[in-house]
N, C-alpha and C positions, 0 to 999 in steps of 0.2 A: 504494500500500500504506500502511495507517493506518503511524504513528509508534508508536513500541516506550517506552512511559514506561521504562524502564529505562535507555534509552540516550540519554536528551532530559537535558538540565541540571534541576537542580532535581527529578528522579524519586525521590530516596528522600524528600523531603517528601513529596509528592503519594503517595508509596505509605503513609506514617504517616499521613496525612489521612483517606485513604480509612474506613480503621477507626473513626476518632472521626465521623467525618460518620454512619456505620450506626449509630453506638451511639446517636447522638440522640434518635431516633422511638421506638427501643425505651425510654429514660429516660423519654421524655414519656410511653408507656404505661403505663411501673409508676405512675407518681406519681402518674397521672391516677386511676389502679385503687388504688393503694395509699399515698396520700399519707403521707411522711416514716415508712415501713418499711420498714424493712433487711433484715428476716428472710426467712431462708429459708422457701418456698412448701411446704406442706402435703402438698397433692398432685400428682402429677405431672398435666401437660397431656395431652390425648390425643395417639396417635400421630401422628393426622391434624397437619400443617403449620399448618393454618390457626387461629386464636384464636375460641375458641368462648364469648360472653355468654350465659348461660342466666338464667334469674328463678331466686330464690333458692327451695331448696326449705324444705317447713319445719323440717327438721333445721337449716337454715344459719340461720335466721332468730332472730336473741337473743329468748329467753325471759324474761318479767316474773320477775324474780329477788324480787317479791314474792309471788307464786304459792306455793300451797302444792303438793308435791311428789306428783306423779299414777301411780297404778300402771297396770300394764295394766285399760282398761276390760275390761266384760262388758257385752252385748247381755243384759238379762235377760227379753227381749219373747219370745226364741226360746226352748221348751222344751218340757216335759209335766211332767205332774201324773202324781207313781210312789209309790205304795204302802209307809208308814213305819211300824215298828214302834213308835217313839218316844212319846210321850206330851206331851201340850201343859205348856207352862210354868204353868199353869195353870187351877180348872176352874172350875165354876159358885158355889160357895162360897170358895176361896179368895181371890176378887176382889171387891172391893165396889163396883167402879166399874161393873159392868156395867150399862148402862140395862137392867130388867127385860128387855122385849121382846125383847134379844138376850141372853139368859141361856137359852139352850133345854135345856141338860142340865138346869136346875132346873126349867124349866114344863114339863118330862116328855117332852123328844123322846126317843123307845126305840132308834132307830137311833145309832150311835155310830164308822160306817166313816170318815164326812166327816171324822172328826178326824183321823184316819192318813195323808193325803196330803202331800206336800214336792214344792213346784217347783224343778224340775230345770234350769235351761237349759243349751242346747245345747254350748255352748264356753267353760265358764268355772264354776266353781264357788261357790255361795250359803251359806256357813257358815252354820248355825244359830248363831239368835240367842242370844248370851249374855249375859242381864242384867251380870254384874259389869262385864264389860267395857264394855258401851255406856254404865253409870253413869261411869266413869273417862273415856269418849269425852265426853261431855257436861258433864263440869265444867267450872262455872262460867258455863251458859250459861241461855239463855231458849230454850225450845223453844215454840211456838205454832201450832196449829190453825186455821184460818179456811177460813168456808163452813157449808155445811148439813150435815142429820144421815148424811150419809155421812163427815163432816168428825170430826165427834165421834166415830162410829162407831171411826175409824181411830184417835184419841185413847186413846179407850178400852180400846183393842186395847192402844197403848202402854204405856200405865198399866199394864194387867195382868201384860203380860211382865216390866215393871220389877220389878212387886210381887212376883214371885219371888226380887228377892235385897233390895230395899228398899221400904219402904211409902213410899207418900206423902201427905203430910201436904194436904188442904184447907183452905184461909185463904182462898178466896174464894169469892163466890157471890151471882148476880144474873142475875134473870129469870125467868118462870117456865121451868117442864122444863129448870133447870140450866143454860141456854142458853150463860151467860157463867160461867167456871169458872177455878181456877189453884191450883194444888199446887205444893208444895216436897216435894224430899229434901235434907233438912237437911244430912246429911252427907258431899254432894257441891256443895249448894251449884246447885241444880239447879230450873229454873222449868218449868212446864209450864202453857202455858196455850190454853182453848177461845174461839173467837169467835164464835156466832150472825152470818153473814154469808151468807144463801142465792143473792145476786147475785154480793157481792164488790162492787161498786159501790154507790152510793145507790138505796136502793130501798122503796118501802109493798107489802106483803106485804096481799094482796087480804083479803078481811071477810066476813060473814055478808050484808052490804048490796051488796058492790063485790066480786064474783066475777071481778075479773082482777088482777094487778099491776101497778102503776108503778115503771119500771126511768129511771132517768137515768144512761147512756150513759158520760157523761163527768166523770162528778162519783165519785170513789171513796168508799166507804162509811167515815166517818171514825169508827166505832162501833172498828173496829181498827188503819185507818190511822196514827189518831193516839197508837200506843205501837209502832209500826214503828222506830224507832230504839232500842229497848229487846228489841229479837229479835235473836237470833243465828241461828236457825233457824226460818224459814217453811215451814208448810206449808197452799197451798190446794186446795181439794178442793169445785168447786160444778158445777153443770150439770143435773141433775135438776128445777129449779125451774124453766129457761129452756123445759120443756115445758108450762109453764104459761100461759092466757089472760096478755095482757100491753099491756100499750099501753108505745109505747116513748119517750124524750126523747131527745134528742140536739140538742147547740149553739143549745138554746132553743126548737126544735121539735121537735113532734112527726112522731118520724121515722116511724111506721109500727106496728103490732099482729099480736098471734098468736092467733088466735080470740076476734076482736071485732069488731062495728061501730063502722058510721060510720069507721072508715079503712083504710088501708091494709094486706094480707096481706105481710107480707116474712117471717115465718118466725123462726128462732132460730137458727142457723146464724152468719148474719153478726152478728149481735145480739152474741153470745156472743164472738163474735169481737171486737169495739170491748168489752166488757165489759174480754176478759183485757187489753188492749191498755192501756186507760185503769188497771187493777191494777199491771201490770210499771212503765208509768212513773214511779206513784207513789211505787213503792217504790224506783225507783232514784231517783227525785229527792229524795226525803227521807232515805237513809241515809245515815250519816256515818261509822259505825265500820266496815262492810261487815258482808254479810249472805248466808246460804247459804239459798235461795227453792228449793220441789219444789212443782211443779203437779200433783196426782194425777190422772191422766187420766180421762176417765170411764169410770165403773162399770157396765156392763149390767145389768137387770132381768131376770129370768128368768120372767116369768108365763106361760103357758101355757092360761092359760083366765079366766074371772072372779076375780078379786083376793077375793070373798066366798064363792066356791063351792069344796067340798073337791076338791081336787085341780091346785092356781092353779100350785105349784111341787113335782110330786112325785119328783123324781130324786132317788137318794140313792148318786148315784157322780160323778164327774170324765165330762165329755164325751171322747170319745178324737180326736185332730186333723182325722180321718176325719169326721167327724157336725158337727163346726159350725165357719163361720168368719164371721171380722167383718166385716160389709158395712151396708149402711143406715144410720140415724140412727148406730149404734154408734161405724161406722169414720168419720163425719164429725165428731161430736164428738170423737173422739179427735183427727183431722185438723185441725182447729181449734185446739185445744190446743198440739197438738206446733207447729205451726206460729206461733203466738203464741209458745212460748219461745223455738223458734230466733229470730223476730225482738227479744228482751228480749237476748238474749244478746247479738249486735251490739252495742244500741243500750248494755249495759252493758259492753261491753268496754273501755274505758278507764279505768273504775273500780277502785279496787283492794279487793281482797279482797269480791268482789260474786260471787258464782255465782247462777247461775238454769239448771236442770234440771226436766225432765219426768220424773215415776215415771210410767212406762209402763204401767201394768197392765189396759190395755182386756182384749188379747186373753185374759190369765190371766184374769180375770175373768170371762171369758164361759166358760170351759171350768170352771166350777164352779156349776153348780148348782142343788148339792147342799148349799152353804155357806149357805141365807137361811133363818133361822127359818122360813117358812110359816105354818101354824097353832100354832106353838107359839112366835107372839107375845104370846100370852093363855096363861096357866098349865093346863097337862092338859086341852085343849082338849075331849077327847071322853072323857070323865070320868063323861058322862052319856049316851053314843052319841052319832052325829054330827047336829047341827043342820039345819036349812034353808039359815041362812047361816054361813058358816066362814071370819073373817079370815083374811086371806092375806099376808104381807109376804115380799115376794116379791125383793124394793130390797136392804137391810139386810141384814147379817153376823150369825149366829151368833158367840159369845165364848166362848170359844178357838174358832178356823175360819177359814177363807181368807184372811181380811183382815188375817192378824196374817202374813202372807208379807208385802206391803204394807211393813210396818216391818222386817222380816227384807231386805227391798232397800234402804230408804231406809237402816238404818245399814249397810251394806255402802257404797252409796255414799258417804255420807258420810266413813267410815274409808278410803275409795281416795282422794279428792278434796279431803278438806278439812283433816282435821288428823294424817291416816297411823299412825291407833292400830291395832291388829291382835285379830281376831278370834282366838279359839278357832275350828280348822278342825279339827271332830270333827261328825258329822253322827250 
């Protein structure tokens, strides 16, 4: 029969041991887990016995206490287009910035429903935009455009809404069709400026002799690059041009073309892809104060027949979810895009005060339109009955019209994301 330590010499040491000998492994586990903390433990363990190491979630995970302060997002890809009594911030006269071409209340479009629609998304609410406030969100900053004429389009839109509670003053101007542009409102202290960059990358914009472009791949278009540390707010908006004949460059050869001879078919797809690619790093490598970057995803075309023949783009309502969805060139170019910021975002993540964001508006975009001047690109087109041939802009935004939603999400994000100013939420 074992020995009875109680009754052995020496058993009340060896019964005080015993306890200090268990408390050991348990010591060497807090310290190991909780080096030189006393405090008491937060949560209780589970019922279960056993000691459970999980990866931290990202509740548990410390947050860049440089960040600025995030509300609940909003999905604003999900939604529909619903029927507003409201009237736009502005119309064909009130505004002076409109490029002619998209001033259609003025070149005599008679239809006037398009103006009445507001995007709705699903789960989460899009205040209408309210000039005073977005002026106060934007002190002190440089706001910038970059890209092709869907780029200015969206600018333009800006400007307009602005111009509802302040005008804005032009001090620059260079190129022809106003291409390179910059306004101030003086009493916010407030820059606004256009960049002619239809690549976004280095690139010769094809000619009367030389029917294709030449894009170089990896060399970024230094026409706005180099005033990137003078933006607080980037916004790019290109893809439209990349459907163009093209011959390509990349790392000193030529990598390939898009309806051309003598080389290689590789498409604009991946093209487009190394474009945004060689764009994102530039800008992260060259900022220095940090910088809030919004890629506008691409915008669909709506033509429906000949671009010269009446009837190119004749809807004049909101497609309803039922009748059209994004598939083909649409949803690849957006795929591309969206895929290029998630990887900018990574590669910016240890930067401080750096965001890079996708404005998503493929799918809204494609359920309107009813939103593209058509023939009332040209003033009072059939003025005189209708023609043989009948421009069509089929591309481009009407002003005031769809594209000023566009700006109605990029300052909602911004106000969640960047510096937590608050909208008027009155619709």
């Amino acid at each position: 029969m074992g020995s009875n330590p109680f009754n052995e010499g020496g058993g009340l040491k060896k019964l005080l041991s015993y306890p200090l000998y268990a408390l050991i492994p348990i010591l060497i586990i807090h310290f190991y887990f909780n080096p030189f903390s006393f405090s008491p433990p937060t949560n209780q363990l589970p019922s279960s016995n056993r000691i459970i190491i999980s990866p931290p979630t990202p509740q548990d995970v410390p947050k860049n206490t440089s960040e600025p302060k995030t509300e609940t997002s909003c999905d604003y890809t999900k939604g529909k287009w619903v029927p507003t009594n409201l009237e736009p911030l502005y119309n064909g006269t009130t505004c002076d910035t409109i490029k002619p071409g998209q001033n259609c209340m003025l070149f005599g479009r008679p239809d006037t429903d398009y103006l009445h629609y507001r995007w709705q998304p699903d789960n989460c609410k899009l205040p209408r935009f309210d000039p005073n406030t977005v002026l106060k969100l934007l002190e002190n900053k440089h706001v910038a455009f970059v890209g092709d004429s869907l780029a200015r389009n969206q600018l333009e839109s800006l400007l307009c809404m602005l111009s509802a509670a302040s005008k804005p003053r032009l001090y620059y101007t260079d190129g022809e069709e106003n291409k390179f542009r910059k306004w101030r409102f003086p009493l916010h202290n407030i820059n606004v400026s256009i960049y002619w960059s239809p690549f976004l990358v280095k690139g010769v914009e094809k000619t009367s002799e030389y029917n294709f472009n030449t894009l170089f791949l990896d060399s970024v278009d230094e026409v706005w690059a180099a005033d990137v540390r003078d933006v607080d707010v980037l916004v790019l908006s290109a893809g439209h041009w990349y459907l163009h004949p093209a011959i390509y460059h990349y790392n000193n050869t030529i990598l390939g073309c898009h309806y051309c001879q003598n080389y290689t078919e590789i498409g604009f797809y991946d093209v487009y892809g190394k474009a945004l690619k060689t764009t994102f790093e530039s800008i992260l490598h060259r900022t220095t104060k940090g910088i809030t970057v919004f890629l506008t995803t691409f915008s669909p075309a709506h033509f429906e027949g000949e671009w010269d023949k009446l009837g190119a783009c004749p809807k004049t309502t909101p497609y309803k979810e039922s009748e059209q969805i994004l598939e083909g060139m649409n949803e690849e170019m957006r795929r591309v895009g969206v895929e290029k910021v998630r990887e900018a975002q990574i590669m910016g993540t240890k930067l401080i005060n750096v965001r890079i964001e996708a404005l998503d508006v493929t799918k809204i975009a494609l359920m309107r339109p009813d939103g593209h001047p058509g023939p009332y690109m040209n003033p009072y087109p059939f003025a005189n009955g209708v023609s043989e041939r009948v421009q069509n802009d089929c591309v481009h935004w009407c002003l005031p019209g769809p594209i000023d939603t566009w700006n109605e999400i990029l300052m909602d994000v911004i106000r969640r994301r960047s510096w937590g100013g608050e909208f008027t939420e009155k619709r």
